[in-house]
PASE-908391 format. One record per atom (N, C-alpha, C): x, y negated, z negated. Coordinates in steps of 0.05 Angstrom, whole numbers, always signed. Atoms other than C-alpha are relative to their C-alpha. Layout:
! PASE-908391
((X, Y, Z));
...
! end
This chain:
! PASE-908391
((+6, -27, +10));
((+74, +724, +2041));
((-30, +4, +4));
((+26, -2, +4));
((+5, +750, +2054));
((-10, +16, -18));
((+27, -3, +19));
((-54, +763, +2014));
((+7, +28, -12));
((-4, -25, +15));
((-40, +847, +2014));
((+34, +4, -15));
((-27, +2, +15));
((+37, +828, +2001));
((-6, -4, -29));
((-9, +12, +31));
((+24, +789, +1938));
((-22, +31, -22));
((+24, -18, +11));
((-37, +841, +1917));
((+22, +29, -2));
((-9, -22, +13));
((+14, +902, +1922));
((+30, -16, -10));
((-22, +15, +27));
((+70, +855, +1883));
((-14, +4, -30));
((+17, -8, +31));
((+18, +848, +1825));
((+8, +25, -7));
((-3, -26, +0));
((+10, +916, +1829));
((+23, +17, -15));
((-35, -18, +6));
((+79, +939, +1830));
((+9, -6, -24));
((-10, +16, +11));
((+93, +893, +1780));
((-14, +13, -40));
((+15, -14, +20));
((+36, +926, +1732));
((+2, +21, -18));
((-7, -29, -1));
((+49, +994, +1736));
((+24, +0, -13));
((-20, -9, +15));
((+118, +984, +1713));
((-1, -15, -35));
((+2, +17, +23));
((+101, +933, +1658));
((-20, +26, -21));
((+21, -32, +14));
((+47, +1004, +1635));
((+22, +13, -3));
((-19, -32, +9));
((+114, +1053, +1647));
((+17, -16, -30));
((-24, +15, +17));
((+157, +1003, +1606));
((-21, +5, -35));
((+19, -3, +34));
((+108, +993, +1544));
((-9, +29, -8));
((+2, -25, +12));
((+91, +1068, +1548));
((+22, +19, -18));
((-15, -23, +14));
((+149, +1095, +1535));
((+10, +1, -37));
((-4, -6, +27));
((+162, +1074, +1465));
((-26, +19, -20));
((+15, -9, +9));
((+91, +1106, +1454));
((+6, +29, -8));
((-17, -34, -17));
((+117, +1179, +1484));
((+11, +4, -24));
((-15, -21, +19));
((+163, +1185, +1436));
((-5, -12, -27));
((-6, -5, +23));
((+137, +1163, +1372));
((-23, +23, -15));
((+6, -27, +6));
((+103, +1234, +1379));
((+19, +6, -22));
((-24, -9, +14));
((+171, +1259, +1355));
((+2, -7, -29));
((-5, +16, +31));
((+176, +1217, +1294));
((+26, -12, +1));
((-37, +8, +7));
((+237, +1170, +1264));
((-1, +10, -23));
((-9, -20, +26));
((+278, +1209, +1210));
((+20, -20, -10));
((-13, +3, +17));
((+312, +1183, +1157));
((+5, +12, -23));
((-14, -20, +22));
((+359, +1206, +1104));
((-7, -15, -22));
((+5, +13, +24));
((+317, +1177, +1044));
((-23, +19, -20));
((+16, -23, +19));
((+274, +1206, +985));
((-23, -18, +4));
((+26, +15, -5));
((+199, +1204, +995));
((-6, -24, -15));
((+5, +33, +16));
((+187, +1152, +938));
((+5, -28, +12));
((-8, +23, -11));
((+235, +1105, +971));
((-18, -10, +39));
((+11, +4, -20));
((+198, +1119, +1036));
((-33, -11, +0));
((+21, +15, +1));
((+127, +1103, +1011));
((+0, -34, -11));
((+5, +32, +19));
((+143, +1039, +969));
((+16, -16, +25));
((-6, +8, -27));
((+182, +1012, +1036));
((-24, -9, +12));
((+15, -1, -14));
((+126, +1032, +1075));
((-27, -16, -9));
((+11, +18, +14));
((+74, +992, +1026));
((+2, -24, -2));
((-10, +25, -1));
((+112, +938, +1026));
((+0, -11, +27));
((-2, +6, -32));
((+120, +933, +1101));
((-35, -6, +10));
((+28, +10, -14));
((+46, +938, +1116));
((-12, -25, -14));
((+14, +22, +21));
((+24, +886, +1051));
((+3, -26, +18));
((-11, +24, -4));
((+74, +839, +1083));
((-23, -6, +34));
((+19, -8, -25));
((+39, +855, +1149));
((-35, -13, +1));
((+22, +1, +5));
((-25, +837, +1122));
((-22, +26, -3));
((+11, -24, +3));
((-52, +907, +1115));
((-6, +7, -23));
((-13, -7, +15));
((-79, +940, +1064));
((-6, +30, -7));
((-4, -36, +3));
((-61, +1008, +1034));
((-24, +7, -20));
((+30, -24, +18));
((-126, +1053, +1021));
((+12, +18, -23));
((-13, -20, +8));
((-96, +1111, +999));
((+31, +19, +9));
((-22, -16, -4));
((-32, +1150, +997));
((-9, +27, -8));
((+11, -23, -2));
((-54, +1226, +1005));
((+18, +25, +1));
((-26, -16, +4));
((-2, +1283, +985));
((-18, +24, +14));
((+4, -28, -11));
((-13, +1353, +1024));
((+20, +14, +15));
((-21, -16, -1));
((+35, +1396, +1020));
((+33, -15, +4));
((-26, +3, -8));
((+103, +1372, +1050));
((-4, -30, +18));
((+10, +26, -11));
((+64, +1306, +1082));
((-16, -19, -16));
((+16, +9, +20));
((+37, +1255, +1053));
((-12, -39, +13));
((+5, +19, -23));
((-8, +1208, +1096));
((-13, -16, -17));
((+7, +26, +19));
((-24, +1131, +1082));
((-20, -9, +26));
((+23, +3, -9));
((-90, +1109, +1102));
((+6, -37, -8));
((+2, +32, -10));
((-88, +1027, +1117));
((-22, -3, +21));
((+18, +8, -21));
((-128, +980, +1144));
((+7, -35, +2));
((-4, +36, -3));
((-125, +901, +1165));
((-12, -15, -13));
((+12, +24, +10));
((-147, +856, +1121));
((-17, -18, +2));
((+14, +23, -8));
((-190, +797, +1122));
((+17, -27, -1));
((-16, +21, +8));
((-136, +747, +1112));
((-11, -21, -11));
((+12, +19, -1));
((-184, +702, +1086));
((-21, -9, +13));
((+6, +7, -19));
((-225, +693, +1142));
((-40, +9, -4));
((+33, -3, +7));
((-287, +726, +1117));
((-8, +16, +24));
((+6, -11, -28));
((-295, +764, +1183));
((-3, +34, -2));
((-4, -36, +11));
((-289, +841, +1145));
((+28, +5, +11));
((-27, -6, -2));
((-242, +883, +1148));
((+6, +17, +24));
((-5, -21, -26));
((-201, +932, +1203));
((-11, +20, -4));
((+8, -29, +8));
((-214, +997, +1218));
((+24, +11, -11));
((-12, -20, +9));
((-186, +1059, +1181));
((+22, +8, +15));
((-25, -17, -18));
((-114, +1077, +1203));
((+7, +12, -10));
((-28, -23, +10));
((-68, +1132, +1193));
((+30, -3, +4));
((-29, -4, -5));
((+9, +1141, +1184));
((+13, +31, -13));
((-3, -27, +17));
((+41, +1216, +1169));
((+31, -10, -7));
((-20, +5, +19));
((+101, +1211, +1122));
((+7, +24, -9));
((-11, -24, +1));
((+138, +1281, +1130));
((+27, +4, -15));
((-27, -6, +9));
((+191, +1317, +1097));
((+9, +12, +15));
((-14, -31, -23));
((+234, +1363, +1143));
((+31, +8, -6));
((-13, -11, +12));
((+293, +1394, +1110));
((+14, -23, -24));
((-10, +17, +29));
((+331, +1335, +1076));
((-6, -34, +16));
((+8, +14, -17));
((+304, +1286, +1123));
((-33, -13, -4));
((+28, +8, +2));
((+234, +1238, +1119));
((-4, -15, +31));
((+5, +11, -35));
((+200, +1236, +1188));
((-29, -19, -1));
((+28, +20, -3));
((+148, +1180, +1205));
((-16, +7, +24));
((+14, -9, -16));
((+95, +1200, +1252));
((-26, -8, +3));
((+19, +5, -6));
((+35, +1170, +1290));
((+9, -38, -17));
((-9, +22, +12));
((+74, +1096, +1264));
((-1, -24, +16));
((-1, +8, -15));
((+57, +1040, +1302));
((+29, -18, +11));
((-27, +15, -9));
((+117, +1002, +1337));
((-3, -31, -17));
((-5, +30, +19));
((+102, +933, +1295));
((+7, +3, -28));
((+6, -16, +17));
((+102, +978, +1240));
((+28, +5, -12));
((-18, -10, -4));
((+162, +1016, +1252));
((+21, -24, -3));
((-17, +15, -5));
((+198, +962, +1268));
((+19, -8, -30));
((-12, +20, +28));
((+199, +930, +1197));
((+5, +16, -15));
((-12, -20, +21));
((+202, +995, +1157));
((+36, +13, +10));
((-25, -10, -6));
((+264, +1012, +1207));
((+25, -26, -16));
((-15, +20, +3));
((+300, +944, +1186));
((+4, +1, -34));
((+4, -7, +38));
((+273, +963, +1100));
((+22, +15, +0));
((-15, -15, +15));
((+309, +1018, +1099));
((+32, +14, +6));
((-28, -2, -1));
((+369, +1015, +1134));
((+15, -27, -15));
((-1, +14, +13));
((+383, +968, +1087));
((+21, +6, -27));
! end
């Protein structure tokens, strides 16, 4: 195989490894909805990041959203802490949508609360 063979294999190989990991980004525009009451969706979602090592700044009510401000911890390490993140925590008719949630995130609050 020569040199430009293996150089457009990488390549090829990159590009899809970028489409593949993008797409769960794409859509957690949209949000995931579940059929639960906000309460049960913040104390979940507290619980999921603690375990995570995160921790929860603030929970911030405005209007019909109610966004949770986290950050990473020091685990001990003495090194400070993460930066400032966001999560939105929507209502939409009888439905609670998660939005801007990261996928490590998601993951463990999806596994809380279908529970």
């Amino acid at each position: 195989m020569s040199r430009q063979a293996k150089g457009f294999a990488i390549f090829t190989a990159a590009v899809a490894a970028l489409t593949i990991s993008a797409a769960p980004l794409a859509a957690q525009g949209n949000g995931k909805r579940y059929a639960v009451s906000d309460d049960r969706a913040i104390n979940v979602t507290r619980q999921v990041l603690v375990a995570q090592g995160y921790d929860v700044v603030e929970i911030e009510t405005k209007g019909t959203e109610q966004i949770v401000y986290y950050r990473l911890g020091n685990k001990g390490k003495g090194k400070g802490q993460g930066k400032l993140q966001k999560m939105v925590i929507r209502r939409e008719s009888n439905k609670v949508v998660f939005v801007d949630t990261p996928s490590t995130i998601m993951v463990d609050i999806n596994v809380k609360l279908s529970l």
